[in-house]
C-alpha positions as CSV (number, residue, x, y, z in Angstrom):
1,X,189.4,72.2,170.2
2,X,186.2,70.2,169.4
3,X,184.8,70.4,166.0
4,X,182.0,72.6,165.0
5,X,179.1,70.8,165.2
6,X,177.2,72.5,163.1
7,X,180.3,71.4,160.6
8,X,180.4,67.2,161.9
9,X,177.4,66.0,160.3
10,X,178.5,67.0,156.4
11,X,176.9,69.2,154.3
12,X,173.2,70.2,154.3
13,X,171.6,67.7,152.2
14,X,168.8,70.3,151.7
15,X,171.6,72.6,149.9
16,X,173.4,70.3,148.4
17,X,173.4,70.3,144.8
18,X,172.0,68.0,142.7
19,X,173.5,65.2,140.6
20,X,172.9,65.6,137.0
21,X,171.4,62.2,135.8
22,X,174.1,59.4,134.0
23,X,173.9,60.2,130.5
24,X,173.5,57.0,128.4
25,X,176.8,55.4,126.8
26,X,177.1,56.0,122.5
27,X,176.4,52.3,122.7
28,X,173.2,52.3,124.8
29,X,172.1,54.7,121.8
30,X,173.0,53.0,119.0
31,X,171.3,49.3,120.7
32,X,167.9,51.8,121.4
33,X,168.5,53.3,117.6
34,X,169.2,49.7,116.0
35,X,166.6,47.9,118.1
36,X,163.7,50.9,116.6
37,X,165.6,50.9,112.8
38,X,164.7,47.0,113.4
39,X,161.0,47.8,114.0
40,X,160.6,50.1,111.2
41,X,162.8,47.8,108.5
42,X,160.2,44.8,109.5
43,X,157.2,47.0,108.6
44,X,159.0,48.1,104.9
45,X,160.2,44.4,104.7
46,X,157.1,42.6,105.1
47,X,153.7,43.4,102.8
48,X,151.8,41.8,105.4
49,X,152.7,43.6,108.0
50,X,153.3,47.0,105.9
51,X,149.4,46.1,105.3
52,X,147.8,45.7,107.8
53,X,149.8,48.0,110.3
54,X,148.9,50.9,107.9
55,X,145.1,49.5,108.7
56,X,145.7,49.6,112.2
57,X,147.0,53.4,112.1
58,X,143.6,54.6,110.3
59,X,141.2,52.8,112.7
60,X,140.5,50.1,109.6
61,X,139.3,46.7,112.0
62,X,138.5,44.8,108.8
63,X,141.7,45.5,107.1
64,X,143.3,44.4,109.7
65,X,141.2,41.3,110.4
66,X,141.7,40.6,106.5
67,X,145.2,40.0,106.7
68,X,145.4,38.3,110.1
69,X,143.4,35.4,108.6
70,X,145.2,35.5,105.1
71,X,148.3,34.4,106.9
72,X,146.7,31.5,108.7
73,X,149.8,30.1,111.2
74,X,151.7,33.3,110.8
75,X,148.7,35.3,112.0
76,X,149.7,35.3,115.9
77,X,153.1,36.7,114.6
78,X,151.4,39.0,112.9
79,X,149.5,40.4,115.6
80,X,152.5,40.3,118.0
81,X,154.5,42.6,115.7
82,X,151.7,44.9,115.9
83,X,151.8,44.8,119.0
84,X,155.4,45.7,119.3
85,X,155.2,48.2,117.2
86,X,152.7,50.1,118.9
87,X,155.8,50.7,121.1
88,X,157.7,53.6,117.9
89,X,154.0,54.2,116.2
90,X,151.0,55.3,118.8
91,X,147.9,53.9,117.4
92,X,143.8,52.5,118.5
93,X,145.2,49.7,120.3
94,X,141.6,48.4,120.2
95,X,142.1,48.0,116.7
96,X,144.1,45.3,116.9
97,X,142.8,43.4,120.0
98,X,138.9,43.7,117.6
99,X,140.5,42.1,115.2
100,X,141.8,39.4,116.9
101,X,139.1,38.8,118.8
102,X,137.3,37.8,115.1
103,X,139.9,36.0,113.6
104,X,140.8,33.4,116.7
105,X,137.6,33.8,119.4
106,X,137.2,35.4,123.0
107,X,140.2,33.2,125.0
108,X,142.8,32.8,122.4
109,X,142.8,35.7,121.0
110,X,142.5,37.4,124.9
111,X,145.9,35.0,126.0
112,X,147.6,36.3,122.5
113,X,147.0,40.4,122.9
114,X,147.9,40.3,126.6
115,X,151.3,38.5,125.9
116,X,151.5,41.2,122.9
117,X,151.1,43.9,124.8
118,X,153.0,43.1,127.9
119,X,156.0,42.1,125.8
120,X,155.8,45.7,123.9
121,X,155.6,47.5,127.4
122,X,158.4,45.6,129.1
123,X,160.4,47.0,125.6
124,X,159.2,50.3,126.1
125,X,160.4,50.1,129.9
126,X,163.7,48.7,129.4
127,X,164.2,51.4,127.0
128,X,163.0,54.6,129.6
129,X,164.9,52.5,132.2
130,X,168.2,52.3,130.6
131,X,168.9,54.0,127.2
132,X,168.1,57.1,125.6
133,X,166.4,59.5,127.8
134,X,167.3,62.4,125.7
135,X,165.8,60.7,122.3
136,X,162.4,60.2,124.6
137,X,162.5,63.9,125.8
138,X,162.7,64.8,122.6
139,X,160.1,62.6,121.1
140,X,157.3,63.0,123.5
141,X,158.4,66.6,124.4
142,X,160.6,67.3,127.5
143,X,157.7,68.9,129.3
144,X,155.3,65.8,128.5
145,X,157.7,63.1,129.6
146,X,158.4,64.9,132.6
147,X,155.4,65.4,133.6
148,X,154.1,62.1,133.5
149,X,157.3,60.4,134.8
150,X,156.8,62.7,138.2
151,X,153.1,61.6,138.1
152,X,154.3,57.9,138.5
153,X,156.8,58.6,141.1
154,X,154.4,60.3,143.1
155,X,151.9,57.9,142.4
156,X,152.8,54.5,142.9
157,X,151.3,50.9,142.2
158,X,147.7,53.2,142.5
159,X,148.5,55.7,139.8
160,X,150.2,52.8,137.7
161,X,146.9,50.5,137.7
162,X,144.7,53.8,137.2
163,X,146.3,54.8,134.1
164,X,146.3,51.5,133.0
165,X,142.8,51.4,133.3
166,X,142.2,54.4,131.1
167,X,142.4,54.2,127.6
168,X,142.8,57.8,126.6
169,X,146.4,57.2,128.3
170,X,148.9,56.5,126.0
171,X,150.2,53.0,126.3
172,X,153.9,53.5,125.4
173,X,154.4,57.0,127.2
174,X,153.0,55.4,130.6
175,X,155.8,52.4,129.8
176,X,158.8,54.5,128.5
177,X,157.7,57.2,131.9
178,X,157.8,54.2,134.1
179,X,161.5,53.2,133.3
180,X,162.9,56.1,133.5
181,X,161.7,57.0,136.8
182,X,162.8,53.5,137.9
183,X,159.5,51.8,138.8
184,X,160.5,47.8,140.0
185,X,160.0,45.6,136.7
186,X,157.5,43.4,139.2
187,X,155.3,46.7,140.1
188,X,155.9,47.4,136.5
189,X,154.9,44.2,135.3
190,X,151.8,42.9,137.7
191,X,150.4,46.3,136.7
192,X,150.5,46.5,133.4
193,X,148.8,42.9,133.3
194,X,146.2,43.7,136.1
195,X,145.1,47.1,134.5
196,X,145.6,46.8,130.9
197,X,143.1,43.5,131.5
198,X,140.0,44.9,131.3
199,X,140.2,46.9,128.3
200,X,141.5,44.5,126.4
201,X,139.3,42.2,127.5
202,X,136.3,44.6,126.2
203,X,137.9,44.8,122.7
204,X,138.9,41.8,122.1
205,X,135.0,40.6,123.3
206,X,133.7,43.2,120.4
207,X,135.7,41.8,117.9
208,X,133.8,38.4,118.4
209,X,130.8,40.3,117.9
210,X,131.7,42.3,114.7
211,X,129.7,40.1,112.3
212,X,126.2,40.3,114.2
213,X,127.2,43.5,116.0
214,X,124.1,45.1,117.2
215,X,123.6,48.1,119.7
216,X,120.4,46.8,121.3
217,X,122.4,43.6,122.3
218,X,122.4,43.1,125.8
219,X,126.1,42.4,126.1
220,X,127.2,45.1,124.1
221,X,125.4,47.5,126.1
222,X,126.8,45.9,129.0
223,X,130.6,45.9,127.7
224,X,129.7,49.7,127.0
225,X,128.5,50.3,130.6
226,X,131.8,48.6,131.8
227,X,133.7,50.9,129.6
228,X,132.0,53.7,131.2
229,X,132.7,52.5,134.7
230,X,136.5,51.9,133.7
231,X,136.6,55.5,132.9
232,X,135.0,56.5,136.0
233,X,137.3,54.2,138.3
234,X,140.6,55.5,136.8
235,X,139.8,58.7,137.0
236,X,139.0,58.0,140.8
237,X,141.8,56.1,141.3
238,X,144.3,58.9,139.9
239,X,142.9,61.6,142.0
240,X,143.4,59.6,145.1
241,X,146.6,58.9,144.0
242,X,147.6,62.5,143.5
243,X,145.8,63.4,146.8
244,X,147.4,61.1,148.8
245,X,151.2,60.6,150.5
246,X,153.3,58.3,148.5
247,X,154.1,55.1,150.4
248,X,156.9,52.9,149.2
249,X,156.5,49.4,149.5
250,X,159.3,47.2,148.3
251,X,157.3,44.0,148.1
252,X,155.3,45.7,144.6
């Protein structure tokens, strides 16, 4: 007797239930645990650092410039650690690229923040991507992370660029979101360059500016316009993204 062929195919993938995700291994943890123990234990270790990442947590540009150029060589160190840091502690990550921009000029200083901060999110990513999901639901709040981890499934290379792009968009959660829903490291990567860019690039240009800072300066009322229109395109570009079908494209 022939089969059923309502049976020969399998069962309904449409019913079938779903796979709980792996859960991390006790080591994964304690690597994640001992690599954020290390963070903290460098900020307790170092006065320095201590210094002028307490500075960068209130908003303080000229505490922070202070002790970038009181550590003359060790001042690009300096503001890498800050960097990587901003990965456990959320804080004005324009803070730090003003700063810079004082202490070591427009192009140096532009070069040394965008290495900084792509080395913090591609930590922040390999963490989402393969440790410790459970510490990041409970960190950010399960209904947070979730949230924004379906957003950048959903949304792609457009929704990646677009909260890049906005600075109200916390830097780490966008990082640790796109591990964990397994974004490619290249989309990952050439995004996080492309539209943490221009922001940066503002900041770091006020920080060259601090000392004869003026608001009827033509530039800085440009580099405010551009903030502006920063706004206004990542907010575009996430609504299209949301609006629009997904489309997977394995060359990102």
């Amino acid at each position: 007797m022939d089969p059923d062929p309502d049976n020969a195919a399998g069962p309904d993938p449409d019913n079938a239930p779903m796979s709980a995700p792996p859960r991390p291994s006790l080591a994964a943890v304690g690597v994640t645990l001992g690599g954020l123990a290390l963070l903290a234990g460098l900020v307790l270790a170092i006065p320095d650092l201590r210094a002028a990442f307490d500075a960068a947590v209130h908003g303080d540009t000229a505490g922070v410039r202070s002790h970038i150029k009181g550590l003359g060589l060790a001042g690009p160190l300096l503001l890498l650690a800050l960097a990587l840091l901003h990965s456990v502690v959320f804080y004005p990550a324009e803070i730090v690229d003003a700063a810079a921009g004082f202490a070591y000029g427009f192009f140096g200083a532009l070069a040394l923040m965008m290495l900084g901060w792509l080395a913090s999110g591609l930590f922040c990513f390999a963490v989402g991507h393969r440790v410790a999901r459970p510490l990041l639901d409970r960190w950010f709040g399960t209904e947070r992370f979730e949230r924004t981890e379906a957003a950048i499934e959903r949304g792609g290379a457009t929704l990646l660029l677009a909260v890049r792009l906005l600075p109200i968009v916390p830097f780490s959660l966008v990082s640790y979101a796109a591990g964990a829903a397994r974004v490619p490291l290249w989309r990952f990567t050439w995004t996080t360059v492309v539209g943490y860019l221009p922001i940066t690039v503002l900041a770091v240009y006020f920080g060259t500016r601090l000392e004869g800072l003026s608001l009827t300066d033509p530039l800085v009322l440009g580099s405010a316009a551009a903030l502006l229109a920063l706004l206004a395109l990542g907010h575009w570009i996430m609504r299209r993204g949301a609006a629009g079908p997904k489309v997977a494209d394995s060359r990102d």
